[in-house]
C-alpha positions in Angstrom: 0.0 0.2 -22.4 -1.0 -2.6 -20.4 -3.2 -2.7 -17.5 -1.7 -1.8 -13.9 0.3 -4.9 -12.8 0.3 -6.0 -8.6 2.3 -8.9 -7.3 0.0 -11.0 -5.9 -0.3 -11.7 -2.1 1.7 -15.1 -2.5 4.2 -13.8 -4.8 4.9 -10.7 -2.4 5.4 -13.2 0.6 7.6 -14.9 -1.1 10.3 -12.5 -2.0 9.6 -10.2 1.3 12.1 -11.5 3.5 14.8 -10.2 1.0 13.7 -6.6 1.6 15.7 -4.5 4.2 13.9 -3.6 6.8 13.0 0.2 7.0 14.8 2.0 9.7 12.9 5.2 11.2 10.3 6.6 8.5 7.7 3.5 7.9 8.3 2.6 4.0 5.1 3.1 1.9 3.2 -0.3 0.3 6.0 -3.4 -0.2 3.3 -4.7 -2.4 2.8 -1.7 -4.8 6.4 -0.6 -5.4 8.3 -3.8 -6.6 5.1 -4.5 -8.4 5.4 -0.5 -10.2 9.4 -1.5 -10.3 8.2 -5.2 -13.0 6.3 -2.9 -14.5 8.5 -0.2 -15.9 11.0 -2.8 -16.6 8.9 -5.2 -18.4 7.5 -2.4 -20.4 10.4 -0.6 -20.8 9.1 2.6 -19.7 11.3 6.0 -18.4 10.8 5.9 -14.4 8.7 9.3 -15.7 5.9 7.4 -17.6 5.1 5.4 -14.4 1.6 4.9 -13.8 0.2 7.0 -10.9 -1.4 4.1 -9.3 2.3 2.9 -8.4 3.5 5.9 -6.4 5.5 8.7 -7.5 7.8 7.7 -9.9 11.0 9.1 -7.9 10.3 6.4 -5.0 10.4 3.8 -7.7 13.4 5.0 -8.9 14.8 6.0 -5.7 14.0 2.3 -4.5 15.3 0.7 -7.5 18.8 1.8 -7.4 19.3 1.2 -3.4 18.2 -2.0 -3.7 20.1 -2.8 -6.5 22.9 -1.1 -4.4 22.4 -3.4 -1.9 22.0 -6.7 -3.8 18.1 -7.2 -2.9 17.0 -8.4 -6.4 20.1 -10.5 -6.9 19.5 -12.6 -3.5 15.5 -12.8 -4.6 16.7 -13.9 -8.0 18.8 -16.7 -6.4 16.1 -17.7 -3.8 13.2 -18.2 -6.6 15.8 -20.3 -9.1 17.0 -22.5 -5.7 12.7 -23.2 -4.9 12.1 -23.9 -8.3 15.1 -26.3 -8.4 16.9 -25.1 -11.1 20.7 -24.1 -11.6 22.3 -21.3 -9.7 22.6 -19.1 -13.0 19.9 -16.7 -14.0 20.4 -15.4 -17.5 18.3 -12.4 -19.0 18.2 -11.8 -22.8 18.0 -8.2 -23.5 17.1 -8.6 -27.3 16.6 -4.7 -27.5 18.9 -2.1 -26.9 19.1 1.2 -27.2 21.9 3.7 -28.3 22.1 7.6 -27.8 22.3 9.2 -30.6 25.9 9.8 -30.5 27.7 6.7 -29.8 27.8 6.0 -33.7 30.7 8.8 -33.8 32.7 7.6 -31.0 34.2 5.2 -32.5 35.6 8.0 -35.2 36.9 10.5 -32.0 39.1 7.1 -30.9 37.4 6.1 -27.4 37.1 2.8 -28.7 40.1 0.8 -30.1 39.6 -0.6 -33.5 37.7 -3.9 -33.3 39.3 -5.6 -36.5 42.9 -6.0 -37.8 40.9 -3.3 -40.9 41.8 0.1 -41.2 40.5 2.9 -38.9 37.7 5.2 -39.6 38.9 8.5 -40.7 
């Protein structure tokens, strides 16, 4: 795997107004959780495989999916296509996906409807 990725000091300035503000217990480093948060997306890691220079990988996660919750990475996603003057839609290609293991056979247990005018899977 790569080396361990940090937002810059700029970069974190920029998109740290967007953050909610913490409300009794003092969050731990703004700088070194979004940064571990690029990170495991960009690389598409489990939260699990997190480096241990980001924090334990339950407050990445943990933060993750309250600010996604909260709309956090949508307003900084707005905000940084606005400055760089481009249009107000942001489009991510996800070019790889993956499947469980089972979803081939549901499709022949009927939880999806057939696709084509063709005959079902028996």
């Amino acid at each position: 795997m790569s080396e361990v990725f940090l937002l810059s000091e700029s970069q974190k300035e920029r998109i740290e107004p967007f953050f909610p503000l913490a409300h009794g217990v003092p969050r731990v480093d703004d700088r070194r959780v979004p940064s571990g948060i690029v990170y495991v997306i960009r690389n598409g890691l489990q939260w699990k495989d997190t480096p241990k220079a980001y924090d334990p990988h339950k407050t990445l996660y943990d933060r993750f999916i309250r600010w996604s919750r909260l709309g956090v990475f949508d307003r900084i996603f707005v905000a940084l296509t606005e400055q760089a003057g481009r249009s107000k839609r942001l489009m991510i290609d996800a070019t790889q996906l993956k499947a469980h293991r089972t979803s081939a056979s549901l499709l022949k247990k009927g939880f999806f409807p057939a696709i084509s005018g063709g005959q079902k899977v028996a």
